[in-house]
C-alpha positions as CSV (number, residue, x, y, z in Angstrom):
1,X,-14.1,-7.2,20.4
2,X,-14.7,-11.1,20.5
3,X,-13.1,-13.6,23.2
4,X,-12.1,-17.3,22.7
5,X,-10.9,-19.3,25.6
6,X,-7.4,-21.3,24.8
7,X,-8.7,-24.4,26.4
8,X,-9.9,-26.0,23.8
9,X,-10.2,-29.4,22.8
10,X,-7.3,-30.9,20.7
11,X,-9.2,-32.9,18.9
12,X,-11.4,-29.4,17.1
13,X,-9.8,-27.3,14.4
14,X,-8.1,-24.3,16.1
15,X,-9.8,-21.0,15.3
16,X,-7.8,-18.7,13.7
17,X,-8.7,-15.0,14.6
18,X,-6.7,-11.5,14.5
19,X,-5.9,-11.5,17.8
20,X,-4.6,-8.0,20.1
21,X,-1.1,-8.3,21.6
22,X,0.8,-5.7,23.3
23,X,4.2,-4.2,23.3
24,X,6.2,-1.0,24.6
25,X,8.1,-0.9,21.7
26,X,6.1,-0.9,18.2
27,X,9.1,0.1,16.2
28,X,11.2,-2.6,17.3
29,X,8.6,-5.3,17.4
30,X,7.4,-4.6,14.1
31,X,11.3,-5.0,12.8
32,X,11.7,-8.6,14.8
33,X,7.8,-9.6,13.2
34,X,9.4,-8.8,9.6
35,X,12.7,-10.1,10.5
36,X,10.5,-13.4,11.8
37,X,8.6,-14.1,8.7
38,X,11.9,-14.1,6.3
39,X,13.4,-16.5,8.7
40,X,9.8,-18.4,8.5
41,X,10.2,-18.4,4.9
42,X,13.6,-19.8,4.9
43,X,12.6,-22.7,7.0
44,X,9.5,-23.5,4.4
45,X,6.8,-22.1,7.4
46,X,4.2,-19.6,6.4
47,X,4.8,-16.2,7.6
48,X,2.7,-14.3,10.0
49,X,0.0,-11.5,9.1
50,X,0.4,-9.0,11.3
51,X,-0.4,-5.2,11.7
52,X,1.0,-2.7,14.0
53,X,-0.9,0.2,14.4
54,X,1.2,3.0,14.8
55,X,4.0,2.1,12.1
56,X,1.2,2.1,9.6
57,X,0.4,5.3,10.3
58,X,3.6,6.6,10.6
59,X,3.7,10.0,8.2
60,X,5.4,9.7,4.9
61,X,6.5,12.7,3.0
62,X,6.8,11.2,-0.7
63,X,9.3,14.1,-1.9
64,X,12.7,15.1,-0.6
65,X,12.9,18.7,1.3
66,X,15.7,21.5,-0.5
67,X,19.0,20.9,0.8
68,X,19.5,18.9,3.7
69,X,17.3,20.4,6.2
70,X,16.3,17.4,8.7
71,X,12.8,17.0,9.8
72,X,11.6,18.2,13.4
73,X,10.7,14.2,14.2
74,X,8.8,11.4,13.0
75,X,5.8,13.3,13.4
76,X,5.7,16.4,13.2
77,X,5.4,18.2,9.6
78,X,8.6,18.6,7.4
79,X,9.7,22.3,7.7
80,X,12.4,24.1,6.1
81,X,13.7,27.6,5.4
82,X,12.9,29.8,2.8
83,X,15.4,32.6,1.3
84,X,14.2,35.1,3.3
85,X,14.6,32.9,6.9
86,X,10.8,32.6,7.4
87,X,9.6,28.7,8.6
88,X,7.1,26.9,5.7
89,X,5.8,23.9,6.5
90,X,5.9,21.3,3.8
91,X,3.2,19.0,4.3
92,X,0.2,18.1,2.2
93,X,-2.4,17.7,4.8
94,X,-3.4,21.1,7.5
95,X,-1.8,21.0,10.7
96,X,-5.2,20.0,12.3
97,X,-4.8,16.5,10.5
98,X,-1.4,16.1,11.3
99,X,-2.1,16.4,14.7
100,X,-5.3,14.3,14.5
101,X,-3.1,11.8,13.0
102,X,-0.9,11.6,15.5
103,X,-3.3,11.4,18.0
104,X,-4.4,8.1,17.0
105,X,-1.0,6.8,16.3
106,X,-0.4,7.3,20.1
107,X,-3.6,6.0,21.5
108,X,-2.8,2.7,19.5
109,X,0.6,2.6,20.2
110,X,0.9,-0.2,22.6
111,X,-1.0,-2.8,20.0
112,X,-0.3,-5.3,17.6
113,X,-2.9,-7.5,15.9
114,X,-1.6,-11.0,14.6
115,X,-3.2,-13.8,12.3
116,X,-3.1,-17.0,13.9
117,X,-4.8,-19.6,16.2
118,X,-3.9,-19.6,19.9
119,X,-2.0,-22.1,20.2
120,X,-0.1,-20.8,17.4
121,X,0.8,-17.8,18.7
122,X,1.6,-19.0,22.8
123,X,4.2,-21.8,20.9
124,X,5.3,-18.8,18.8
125,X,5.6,-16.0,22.1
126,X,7.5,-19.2,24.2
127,X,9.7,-20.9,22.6
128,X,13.4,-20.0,23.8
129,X,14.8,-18.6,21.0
130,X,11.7,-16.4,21.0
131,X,11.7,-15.9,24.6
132,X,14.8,-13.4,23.9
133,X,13.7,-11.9,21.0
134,X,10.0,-11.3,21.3
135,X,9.6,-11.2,25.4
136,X,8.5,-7.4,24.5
137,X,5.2,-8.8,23.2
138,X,2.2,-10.3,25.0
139,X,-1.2,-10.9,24.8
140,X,-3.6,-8.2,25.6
141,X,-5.0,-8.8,29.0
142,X,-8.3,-8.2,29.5
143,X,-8.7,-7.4,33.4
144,X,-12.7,-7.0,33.1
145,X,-13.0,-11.4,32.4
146,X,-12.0,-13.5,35.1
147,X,-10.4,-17.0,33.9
148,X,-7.7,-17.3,30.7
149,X,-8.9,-15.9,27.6
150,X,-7.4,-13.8,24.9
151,X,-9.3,-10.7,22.6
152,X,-9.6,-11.2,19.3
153,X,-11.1,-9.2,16.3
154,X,-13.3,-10.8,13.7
155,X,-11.7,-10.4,9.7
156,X,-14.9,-8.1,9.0
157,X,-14.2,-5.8,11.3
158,X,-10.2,-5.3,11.3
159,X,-10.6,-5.9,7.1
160,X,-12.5,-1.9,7.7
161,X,-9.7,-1.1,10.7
162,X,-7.3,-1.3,8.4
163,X,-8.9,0.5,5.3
164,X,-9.2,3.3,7.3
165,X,-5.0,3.4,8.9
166,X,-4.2,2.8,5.0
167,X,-6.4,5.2,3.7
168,X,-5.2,7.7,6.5
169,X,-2.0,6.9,5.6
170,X,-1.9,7.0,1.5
171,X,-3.1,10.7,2.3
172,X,-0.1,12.1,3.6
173,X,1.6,9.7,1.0
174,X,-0.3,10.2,-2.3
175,X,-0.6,13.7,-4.1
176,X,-2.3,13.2,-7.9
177,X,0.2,14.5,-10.3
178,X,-0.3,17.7,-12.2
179,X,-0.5,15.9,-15.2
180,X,-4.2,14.5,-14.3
181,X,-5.4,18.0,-13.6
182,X,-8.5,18.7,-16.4
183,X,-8.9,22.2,-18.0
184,X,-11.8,24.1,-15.7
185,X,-11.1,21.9,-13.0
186,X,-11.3,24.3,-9.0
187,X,-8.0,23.9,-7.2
188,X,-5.9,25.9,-4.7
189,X,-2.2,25.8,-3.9
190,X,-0.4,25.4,-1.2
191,X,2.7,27.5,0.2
192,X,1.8,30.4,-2.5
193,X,1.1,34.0,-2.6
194,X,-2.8,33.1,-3.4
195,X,-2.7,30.3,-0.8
196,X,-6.3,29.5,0.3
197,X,-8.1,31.5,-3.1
198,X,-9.9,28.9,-5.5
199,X,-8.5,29.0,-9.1
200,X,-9.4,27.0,-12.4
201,X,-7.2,25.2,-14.4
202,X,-6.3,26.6,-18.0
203,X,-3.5,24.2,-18.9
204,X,-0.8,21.9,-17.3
205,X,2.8,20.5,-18.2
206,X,6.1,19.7,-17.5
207,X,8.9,21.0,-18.5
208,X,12.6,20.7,-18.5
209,X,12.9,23.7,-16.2
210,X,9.9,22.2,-14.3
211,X,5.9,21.8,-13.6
212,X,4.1,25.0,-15.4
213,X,0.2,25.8,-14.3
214,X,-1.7,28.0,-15.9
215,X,-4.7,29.3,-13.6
216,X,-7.7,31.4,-14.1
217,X,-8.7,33.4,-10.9
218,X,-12.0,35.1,-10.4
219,X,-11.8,38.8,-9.8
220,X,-14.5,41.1,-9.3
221,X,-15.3,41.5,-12.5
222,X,-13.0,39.9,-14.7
223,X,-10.7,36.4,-14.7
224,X,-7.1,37.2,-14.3
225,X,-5.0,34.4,-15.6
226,X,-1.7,34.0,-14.9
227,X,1.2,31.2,-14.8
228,X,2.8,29.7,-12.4
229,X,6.2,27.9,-12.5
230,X,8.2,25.4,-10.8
231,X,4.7,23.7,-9.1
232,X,5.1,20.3,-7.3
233,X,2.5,17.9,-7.1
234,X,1.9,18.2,-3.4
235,X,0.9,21.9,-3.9
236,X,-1.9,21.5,-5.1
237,X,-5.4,20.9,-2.9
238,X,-7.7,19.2,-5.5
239,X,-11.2,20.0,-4.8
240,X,-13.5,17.5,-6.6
241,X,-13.1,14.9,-3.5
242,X,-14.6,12.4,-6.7
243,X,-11.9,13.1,-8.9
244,X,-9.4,13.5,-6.1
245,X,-9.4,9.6,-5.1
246,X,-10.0,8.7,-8.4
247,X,-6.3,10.3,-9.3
248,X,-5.2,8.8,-6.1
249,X,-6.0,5.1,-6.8
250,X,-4.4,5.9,-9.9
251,X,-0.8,7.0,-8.4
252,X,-1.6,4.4,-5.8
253,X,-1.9,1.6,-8.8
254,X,1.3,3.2,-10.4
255,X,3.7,2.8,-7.4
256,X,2.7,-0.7,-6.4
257,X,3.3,-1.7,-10.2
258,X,7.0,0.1,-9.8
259,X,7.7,-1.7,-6.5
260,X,6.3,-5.1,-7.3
261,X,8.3,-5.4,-10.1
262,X,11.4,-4.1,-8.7
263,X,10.8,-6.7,-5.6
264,X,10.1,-9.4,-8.4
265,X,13.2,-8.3,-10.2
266,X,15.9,-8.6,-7.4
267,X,14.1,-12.5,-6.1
268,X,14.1,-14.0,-9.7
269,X,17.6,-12.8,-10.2
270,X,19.5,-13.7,-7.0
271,X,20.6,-10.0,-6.5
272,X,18.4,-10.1,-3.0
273,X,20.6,-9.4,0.5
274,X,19.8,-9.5,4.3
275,X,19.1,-5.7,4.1
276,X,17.0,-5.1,0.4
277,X,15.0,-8.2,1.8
278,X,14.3,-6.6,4.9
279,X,13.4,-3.2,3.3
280,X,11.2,-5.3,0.2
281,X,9.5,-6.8,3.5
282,X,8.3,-3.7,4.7
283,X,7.4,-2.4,1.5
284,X,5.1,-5.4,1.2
285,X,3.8,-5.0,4.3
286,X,2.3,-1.7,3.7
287,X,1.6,-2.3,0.0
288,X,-0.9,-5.3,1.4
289,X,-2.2,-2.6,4.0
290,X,-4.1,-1.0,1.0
291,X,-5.7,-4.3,-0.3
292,X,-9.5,-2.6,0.8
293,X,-9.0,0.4,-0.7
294,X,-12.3,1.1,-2.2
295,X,-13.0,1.5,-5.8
296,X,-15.9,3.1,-8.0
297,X,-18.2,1.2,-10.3
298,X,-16.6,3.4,-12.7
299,X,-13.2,2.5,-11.7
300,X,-13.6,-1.2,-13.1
301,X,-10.1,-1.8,-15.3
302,X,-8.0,0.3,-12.4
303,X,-9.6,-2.2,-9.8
304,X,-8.6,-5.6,-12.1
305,X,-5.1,-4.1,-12.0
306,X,-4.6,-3.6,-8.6
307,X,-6.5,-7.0,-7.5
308,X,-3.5,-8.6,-9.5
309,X,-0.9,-6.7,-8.0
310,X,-2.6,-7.6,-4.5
311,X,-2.6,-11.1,-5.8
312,X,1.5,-11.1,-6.7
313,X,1.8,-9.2,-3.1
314,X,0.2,-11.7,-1.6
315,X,2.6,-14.5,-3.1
316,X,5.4,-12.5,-2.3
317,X,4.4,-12.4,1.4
318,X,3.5,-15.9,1.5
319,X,0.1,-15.4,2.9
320,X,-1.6,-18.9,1.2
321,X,-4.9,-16.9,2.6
322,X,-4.5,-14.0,0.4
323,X,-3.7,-16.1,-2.7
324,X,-6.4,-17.9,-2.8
325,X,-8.7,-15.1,-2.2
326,X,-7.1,-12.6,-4.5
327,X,-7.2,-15.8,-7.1
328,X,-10.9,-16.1,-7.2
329,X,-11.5,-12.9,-7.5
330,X,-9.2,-12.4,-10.9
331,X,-11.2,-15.5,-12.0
332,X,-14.3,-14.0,-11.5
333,X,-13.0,-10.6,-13.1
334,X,-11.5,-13.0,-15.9
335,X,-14.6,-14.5,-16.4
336,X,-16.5,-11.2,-16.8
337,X,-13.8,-9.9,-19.4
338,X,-14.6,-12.8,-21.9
339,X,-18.2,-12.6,-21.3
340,X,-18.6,-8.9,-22.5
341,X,-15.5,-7.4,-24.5
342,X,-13.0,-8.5,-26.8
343,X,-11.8,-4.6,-27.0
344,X,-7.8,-4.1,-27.2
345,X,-7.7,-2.9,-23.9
346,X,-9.9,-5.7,-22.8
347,X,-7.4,-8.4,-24.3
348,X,-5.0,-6.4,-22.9
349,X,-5.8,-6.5,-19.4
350,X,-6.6,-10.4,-19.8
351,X,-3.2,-10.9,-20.8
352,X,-1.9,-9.0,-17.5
353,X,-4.3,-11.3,-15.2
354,X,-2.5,-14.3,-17.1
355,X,0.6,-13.9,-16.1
356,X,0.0,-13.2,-12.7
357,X,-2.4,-16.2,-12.1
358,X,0.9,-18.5,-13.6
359,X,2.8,-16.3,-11.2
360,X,1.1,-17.0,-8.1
361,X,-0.6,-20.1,-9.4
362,X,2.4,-22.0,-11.9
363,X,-0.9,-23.2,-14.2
364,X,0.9,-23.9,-17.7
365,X,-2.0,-22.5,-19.7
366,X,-1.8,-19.0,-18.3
367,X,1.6,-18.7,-19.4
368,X,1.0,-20.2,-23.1
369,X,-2.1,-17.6,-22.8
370,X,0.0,-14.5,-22.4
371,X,3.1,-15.6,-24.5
372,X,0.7,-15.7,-27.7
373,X,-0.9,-12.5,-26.2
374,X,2.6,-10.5,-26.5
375,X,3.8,-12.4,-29.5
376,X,0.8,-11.6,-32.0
377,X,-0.7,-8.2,-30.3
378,X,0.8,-4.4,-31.2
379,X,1.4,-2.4,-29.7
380,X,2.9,-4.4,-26.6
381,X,2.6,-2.9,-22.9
382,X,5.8,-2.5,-21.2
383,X,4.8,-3.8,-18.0
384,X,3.0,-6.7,-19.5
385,X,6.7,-7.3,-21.3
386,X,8.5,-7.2,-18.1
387,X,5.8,-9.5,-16.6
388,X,6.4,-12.3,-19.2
389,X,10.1,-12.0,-18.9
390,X,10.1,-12.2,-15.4
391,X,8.2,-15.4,-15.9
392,X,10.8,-16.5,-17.9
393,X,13.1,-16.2,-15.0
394,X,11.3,-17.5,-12.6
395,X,11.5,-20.8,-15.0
396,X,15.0,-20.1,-14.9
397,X,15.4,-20.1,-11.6
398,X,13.1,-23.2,-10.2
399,X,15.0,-25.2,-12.9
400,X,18.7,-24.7,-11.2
C-alpha cells in the first residue's frame, strides 16, 4: 500500500490512484455510489470507479430453489427440504469454501476503494449535499504516519485484487452447462446417491422432461452404466480444472452478451426507469469486475469477444479510462485478424469488433464496415444482427 500527501502543488497534475475509504455500511454505500454516478451522468460528469469489497463477493446462487423455501441469509448456503424432510444444501461450492468465502467478505467489510485524485474525492466526501448522503464514508486513516496523508493502491496491484473477488465470485455464480460435457470426460455429482464416486461421461442432452446423463461408473471388474434424469447444471463437479474454466469463460461470455444487449436495448429505446437503471447499474458494475479474467492462448476468439463486450461495458459505465484501453486493445486484436485469416469465422468476428468500436467510438467507417458485413455474408449471426440494429437506434435516437 502506497501513500501520497494531499498537499500538493496546484499548479502539478493531480495523481489519480485507487484510493481505500471506509464505511460501516457497505450495502448501503455501495447503493448511494451507484445511485451517485447516474446522477453524475445526468449532469454530463464522468462517473466514479469504485469497488466495494464485500458486495462483490456477496454469494450468488444462479438458479431458483423448489418452491418458495427462503434462504438461511445472505451467506450461508441455500438449503431446502427434500420429500422425505431431510436438509440438502444447494450450493455448488463445499461448505469449507463457503465459509472461506465469507471469511474474507467480513475482514474486508469496512473498505471501499475509489478511482480518483484527492482533491477529487475530499470535494466529492464535503460538499453539503454529499455531507448527508455519504457522511458514512471516509478516508482510511492510517494511525502508523504522522501528518495528512491518504492510502492508495497502485492499478497493478488492485487490477489482480480484483481478478481474484471476481473470480471468487463467478465460482459460486458459473456452473458449465451439461451440454459442454465431452464423451469420456471424469465428473461427479452433487446431492446424489453416488455423491463423491468419479463417473465418465457416455452421453448428454436435454429434454423436454429435462437434463438426461448417461454415466459409466467403474466397478470392480466391470463398468456399470446407467442414466440419470432430471440433472441441473450445478450438479455436476467437473474435474479437468483445464476444461472446467475453459466452459466457464464460455458461460461467462454468454451472459454478459444476454445482459449487454438487454441494457443496450432498454437505453436506445427510451423504455429505461429510476429502478431498471439502478439494477442495469449494478449489473454493470459486476460485469466490469471480470474485465481480468484470464484467458488461454488457446482461448483466442472467446477472449476478442469478451474484450468487446468489456469495451461496450465500459461505454455504458462511462469510464473514458476503460474505453480507451479496451479500444486499443480490439485494434490490436483487429489488426491481427486481417493480418492472418480471412476464414468465415474470422470475418465474422471482425464484423462484431466493428460495430462495437462505432458503438463506443461513433467512427462512420466501422458502421459502413459491418452493414456490408451482414448484408453480403450467410449465414448471419443473431447477435451481430441485433448489434447492427441497435446501431441503427442509437442513430435514431442522437438525431431526436
Amino acid at each position: 500500500m502506497r501513500r501520497d500527501d494531499s498537499d500538493m502543488s496546484s499548479r502539478q497534475v493531480e495523481p489519480r490512484h485507487w484510493y481505500v475509504l471506509t464505511t460501516f455500511d457497505p450495502k448501503d454505500a455501495e447503493v448511494q455510489l451507484r445511485r451517485e454516478n447516474l446522477r453524475r451522468e445526468d449532469c454530463g460528469k464522468a462517473a466514479f470507479q469504485f469497488v466495494v469489497p464485500s458486495q462483490l463477493l456477496k454469494q450468488q446462487i444462479s438458479h431458483e430453489l423448489p418452491g418458495d423455501e427462503p434462504s438461511v441469509n445472505d451467506d450461508s448456503p441455500l438449503a431446502y427440504r427434500d420429500g422425505d424432510g431431510a436438509v440438502v444444501i444447494d450450493n455448488p461450492n463445499s461448505r469449507t469454501t463457503v465459509r472461506r468465502n465469507n471469511e474474507l467478505r467480513s475482514a474486508l467489510r469496512r473498505y471501499i476503494f475509489i478511482y480518483g485524485g484527492v482533491s477529487e474525492l475530499n470535494k466529492f466526501l464535503s460538499d453539503d449535499w454529499n455531507k448527508h448522503h455519504y457522511n458514512q464514508i471516509q478516508f482510511f486513516c492510517d494511525r502508523s504516519r504522522s501528518g495528512k496523508s491518504h492510502p492508495y493502491v497502485s492499478r497493478k496491484v488492485m487490477a489482480e485484487f480484483v481478478r481474484v473477488l471476481a473470480d471468487r465470485r463467478l465460482s459460486f455464480e458459473l456452473s458449465p452447462s451439461i451440454d459442454v460435457l465431452r464423451k469420456g470426460e471424469p465428473v461427479r455429482f452433487r446431492n446424489h446417491y453416488f455423491e463423491g464416486r468419479t463417473v465418465y461421461v457416455v452421453e448428454s442432452r436435454r429434454t423436454k422432461k429435462g437434463n438426461v446423463l448417461t454415466v459409466e461408473l467403474d466397478l470392480v471388474k466391470n463398468a456399470l452404466k446407467m442414466r440419470v434424469y432430471d440433472v441441473r447444471d450445478e450438479d455436476i463437479i467437473h474435474l479437468d480444472d483445464a476444461y472446467n474454466k475453459y466452459a466457464k469463460n464460455n458461460e461467462l461470455i454468454k451472459r454478459n452478451q444476454l445482459q449487454l444487449l438487454a441494457i443496450m436495448g432498454r437505453r436506445f429505446n427510451r423504455k429505461e426507469t429510476e429502478d431498471t437503471r439502478m439494477d442495469d447499474s449494478l449489473t454493470l458494475n459486476t460485469m466490469y469486475a471480470t474485465r481480468f479474467r484470464h484467458f488461454e492462448a488457446s482461448e483466442r476468439a472467446a477472449y476478442r469477444h469478451f474484450l468487446a463486450q468489456m469495451l461496450l461495458c465500459a461505454c455504458l459505465r462511462h469510464d473514458a479510462d476503460g474505453r480507451a484501453e479496451y479500444t486499443e486493445q480490439l485494434l490490436t486484436e483487429l489488426s491481427e485478424i486481417n493480418r492472418l485469416s480471412e476464414s468465415k469465422a474470422a470475418t465474422d468476428v471482425r464484423a462484431r469488433i466493428h460495430a462495437v468500436l462505432f458503438l463506443a467510438t461513433a467512427d462512420p467507417a466501422y458502421r459502413a464496415m459491418a452493414r456490408d458485413y451482414v448484408r453480403t455474408h450467410a449465414p448471419k449471426s443473431d447477435k451481430l444482427r441485433t448489434l447492427v440494429k441497435l446501431i441503427s437506434k442509437r442513430e435514431a435516437l442522437k438525431s431526436v
